[in-house]
GULO-16097 format. One line per field, with one value per residue (C-alpha): residue number from 1; residue in three letters; x, y negated, z negated. Coordinates in Angstrom, 2 decimals, padded with zeros to 5 digits, always signed. Layout:
resi	[NUM / ...]
resn	[ALA / ...]
east	[X / ...]
north	[Y / ...]
up	[Z / ...]
! end
This chain:
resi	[1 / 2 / 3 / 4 / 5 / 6 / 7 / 8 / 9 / 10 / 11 / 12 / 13 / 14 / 15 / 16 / 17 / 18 / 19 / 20 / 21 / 22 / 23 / 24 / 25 / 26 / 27 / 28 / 29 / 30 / 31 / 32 / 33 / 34 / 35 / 36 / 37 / 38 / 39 / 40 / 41 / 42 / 43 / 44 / 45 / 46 / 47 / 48 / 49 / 50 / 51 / 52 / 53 / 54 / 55 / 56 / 57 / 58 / 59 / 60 / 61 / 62 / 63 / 64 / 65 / 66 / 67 / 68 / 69 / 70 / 71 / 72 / 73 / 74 / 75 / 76 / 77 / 78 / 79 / 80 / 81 / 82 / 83 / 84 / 85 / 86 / 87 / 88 / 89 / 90 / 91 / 92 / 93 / 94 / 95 / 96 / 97 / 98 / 99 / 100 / 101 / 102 / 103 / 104 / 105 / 106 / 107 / 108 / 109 / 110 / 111 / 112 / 113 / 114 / 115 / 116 / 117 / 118 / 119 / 120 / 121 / 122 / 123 / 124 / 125 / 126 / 127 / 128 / 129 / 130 / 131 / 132 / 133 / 134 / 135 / 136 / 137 / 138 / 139 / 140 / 141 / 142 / 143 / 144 / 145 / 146 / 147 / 148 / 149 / 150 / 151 / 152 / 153 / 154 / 155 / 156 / 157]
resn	[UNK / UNK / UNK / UNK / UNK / UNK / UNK / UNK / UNK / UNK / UNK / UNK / UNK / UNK / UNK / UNK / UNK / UNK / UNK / UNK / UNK / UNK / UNK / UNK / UNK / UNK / UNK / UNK / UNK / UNK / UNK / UNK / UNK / UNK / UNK / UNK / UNK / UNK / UNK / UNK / UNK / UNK / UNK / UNK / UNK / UNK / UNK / UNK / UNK / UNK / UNK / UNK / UNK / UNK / UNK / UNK / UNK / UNK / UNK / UNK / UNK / UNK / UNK / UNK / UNK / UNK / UNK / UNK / UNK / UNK / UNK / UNK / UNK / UNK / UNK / UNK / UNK / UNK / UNK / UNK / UNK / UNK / UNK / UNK / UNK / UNK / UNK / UNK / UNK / UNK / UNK / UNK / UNK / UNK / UNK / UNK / UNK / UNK / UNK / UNK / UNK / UNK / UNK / UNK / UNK / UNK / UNK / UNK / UNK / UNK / UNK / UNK / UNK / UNK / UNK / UNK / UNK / UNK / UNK / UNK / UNK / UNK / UNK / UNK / UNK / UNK / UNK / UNK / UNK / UNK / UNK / UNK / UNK / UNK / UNK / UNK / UNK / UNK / UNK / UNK / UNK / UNK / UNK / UNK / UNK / UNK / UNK / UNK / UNK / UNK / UNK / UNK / UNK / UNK / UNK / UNK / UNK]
east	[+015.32 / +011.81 / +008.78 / +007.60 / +010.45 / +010.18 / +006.93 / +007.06 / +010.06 / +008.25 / +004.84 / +007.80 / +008.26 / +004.70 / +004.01 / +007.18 / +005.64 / +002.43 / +003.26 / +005.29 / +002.24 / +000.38 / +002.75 / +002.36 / -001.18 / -003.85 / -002.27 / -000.53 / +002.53 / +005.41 / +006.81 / +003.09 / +002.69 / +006.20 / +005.71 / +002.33 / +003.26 / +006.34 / +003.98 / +001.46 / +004.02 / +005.24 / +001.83 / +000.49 / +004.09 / +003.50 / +000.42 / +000.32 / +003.91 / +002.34 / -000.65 / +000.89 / +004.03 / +002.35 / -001.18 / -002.01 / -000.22 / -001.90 / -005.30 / -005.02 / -004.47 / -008.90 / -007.08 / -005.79 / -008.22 / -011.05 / -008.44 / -006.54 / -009.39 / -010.15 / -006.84 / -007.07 / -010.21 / -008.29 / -005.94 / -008.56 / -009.66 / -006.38 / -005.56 / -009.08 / -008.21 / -005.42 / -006.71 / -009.32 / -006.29 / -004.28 / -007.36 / -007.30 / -010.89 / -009.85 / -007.62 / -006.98 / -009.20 / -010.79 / -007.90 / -006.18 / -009.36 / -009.52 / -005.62 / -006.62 / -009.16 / -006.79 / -004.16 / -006.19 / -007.66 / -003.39 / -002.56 / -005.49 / -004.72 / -000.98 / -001.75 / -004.26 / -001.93 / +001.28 / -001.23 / -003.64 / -002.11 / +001.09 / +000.29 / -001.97 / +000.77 / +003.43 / +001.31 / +001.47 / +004.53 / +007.58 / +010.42 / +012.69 / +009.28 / +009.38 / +012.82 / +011.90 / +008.93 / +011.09 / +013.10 / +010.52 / +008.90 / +012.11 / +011.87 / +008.37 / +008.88 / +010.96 / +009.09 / +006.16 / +008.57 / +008.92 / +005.28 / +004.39 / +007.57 / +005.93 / +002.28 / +002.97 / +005.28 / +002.31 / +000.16 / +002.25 / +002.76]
north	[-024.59 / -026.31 / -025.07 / -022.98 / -020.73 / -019.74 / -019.47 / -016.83 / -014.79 / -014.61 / -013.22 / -010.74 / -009.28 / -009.24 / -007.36 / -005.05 / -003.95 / -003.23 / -001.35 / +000.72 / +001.58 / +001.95 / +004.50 / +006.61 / +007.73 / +008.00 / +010.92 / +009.02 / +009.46 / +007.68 / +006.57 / +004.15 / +003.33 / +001.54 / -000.08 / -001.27 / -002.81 / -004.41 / -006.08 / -006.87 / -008.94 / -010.41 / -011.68 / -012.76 / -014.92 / -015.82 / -017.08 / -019.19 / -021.01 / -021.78 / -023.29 / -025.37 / -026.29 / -026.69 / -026.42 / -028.39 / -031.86 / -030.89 / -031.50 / -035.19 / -034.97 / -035.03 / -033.20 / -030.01 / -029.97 / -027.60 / -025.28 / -025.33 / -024.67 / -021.57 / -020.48 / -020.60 / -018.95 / -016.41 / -015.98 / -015.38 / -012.58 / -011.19 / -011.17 / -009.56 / -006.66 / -006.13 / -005.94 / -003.36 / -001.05 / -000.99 / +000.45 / +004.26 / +004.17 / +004.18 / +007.12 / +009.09 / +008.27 / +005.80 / +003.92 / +003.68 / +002.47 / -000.20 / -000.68 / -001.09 / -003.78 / -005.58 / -005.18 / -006.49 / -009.35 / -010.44 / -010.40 / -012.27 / -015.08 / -014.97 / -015.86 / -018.00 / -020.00 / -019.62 / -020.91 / -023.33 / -024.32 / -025.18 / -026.43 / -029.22 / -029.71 / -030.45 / -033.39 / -034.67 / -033.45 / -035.02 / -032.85 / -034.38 / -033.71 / -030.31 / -029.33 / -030.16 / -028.39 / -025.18 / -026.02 / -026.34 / -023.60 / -021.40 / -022.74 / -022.43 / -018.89 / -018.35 / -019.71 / -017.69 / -014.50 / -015.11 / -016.22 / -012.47 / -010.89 / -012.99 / -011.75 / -008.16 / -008.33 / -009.87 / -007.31 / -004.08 / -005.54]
up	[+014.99 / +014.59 / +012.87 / +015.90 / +016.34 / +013.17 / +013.16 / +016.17 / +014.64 / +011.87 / +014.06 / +015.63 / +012.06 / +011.61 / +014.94 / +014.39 / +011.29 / +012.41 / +015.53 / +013.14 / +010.96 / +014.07 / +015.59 / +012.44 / +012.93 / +010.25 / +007.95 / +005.12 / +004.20 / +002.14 / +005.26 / +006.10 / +002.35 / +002.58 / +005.99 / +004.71 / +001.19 / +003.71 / +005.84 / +002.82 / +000.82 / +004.53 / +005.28 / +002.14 / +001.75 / +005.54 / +005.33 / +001.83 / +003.04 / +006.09 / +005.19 / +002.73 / +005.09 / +008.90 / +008.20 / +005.43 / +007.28 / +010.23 / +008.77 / +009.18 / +012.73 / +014.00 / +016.94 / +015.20 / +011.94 / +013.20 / +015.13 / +011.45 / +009.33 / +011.89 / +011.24 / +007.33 / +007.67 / +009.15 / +006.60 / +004.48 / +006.46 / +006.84 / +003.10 / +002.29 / +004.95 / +003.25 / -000.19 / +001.14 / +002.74 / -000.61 / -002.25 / -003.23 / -002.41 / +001.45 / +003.23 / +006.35 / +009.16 / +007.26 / +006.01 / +009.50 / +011.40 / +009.00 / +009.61 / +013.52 / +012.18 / +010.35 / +013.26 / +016.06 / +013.46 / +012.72 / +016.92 / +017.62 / +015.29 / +016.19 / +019.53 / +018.89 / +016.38 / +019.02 / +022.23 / +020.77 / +017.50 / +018.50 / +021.59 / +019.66 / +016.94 / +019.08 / +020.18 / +017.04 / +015.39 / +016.56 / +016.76 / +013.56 / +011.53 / +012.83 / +012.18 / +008.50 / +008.69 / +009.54 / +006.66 / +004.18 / +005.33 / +004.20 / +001.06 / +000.23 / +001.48 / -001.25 / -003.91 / -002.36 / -002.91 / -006.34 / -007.52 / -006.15 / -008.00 / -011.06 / -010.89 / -010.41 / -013.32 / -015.13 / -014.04 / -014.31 / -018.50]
! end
């Protein structure tokens, strides 16, 4: 597997999720507050692997930098959406139009990354560098996995 498949099954799980919160509706329930602190913890650990795995080499490549630093920015974005949604501040309607926000903001940079991104990479990637990508990708994954178990048992003490 290279760097790009797993890329995309991770953007599956991503999807999955939120066409599951999407499905729901806007009345919350335990049933959305699981799906969404699922898909929190999946993109937050998505997003800080992969910018230190694919993005971050990428950036020396003049042909991929701007479309990278787009993509960060987006990440950014992403991660502040989120932060908004897990406040108690927002609920019902108001909660789940910001959810639609946040969902059309996550497909739109999946296929941006999948199309443009990868497309560019692959130009400059060859394919042993990204089979190691995918590889170090899982692992920073799991370090990823427990920094977060680490900081909410930091913050919950």
């Amino acid at each position: 597997m290279s760097i790009y498949a797993y890329l995309k099954e991770d953007h599956q799980k991503i999807k999955h999720l939120l066409g599951e919160i999407d499905a729901l509706g806007p009345e919350e329930t335990a049933e959305r507050s699981e799906l969404f602190n699922r898909l929190k913890a999946t993109v937050v650990v998505h997003s800080k692997a992969e910018e230190k795995v694919f993005y971050d080499p990428l950036k020396a490549a003049a042909d991929v930098q701007e479309e990278v630093e787009h993509g960060q920015e987006e990440h950014q974005e992403a991660e502040a959406m989120l932060e908004e949604l897990t406040s108690s501040e927002l609920v019902g309607a108001a909660w789940f139009q910001k959810f639609q926000s946040l969902k059309e903001a996550l497909e739109h940079h999946i296929d941006e990354e999948e199309s443009d991104i990868f497309s560019d990479a692959k130009k400059v990637v060859n394919h042993n560098v990204a089979e190691e990508m995918e590889e170090n990708m899982r692992q920073e994954k799991l370090y990823q996995v427990a920094e977060q178990s680490i900081a909410k048992r930091e913050h919950l003490a």
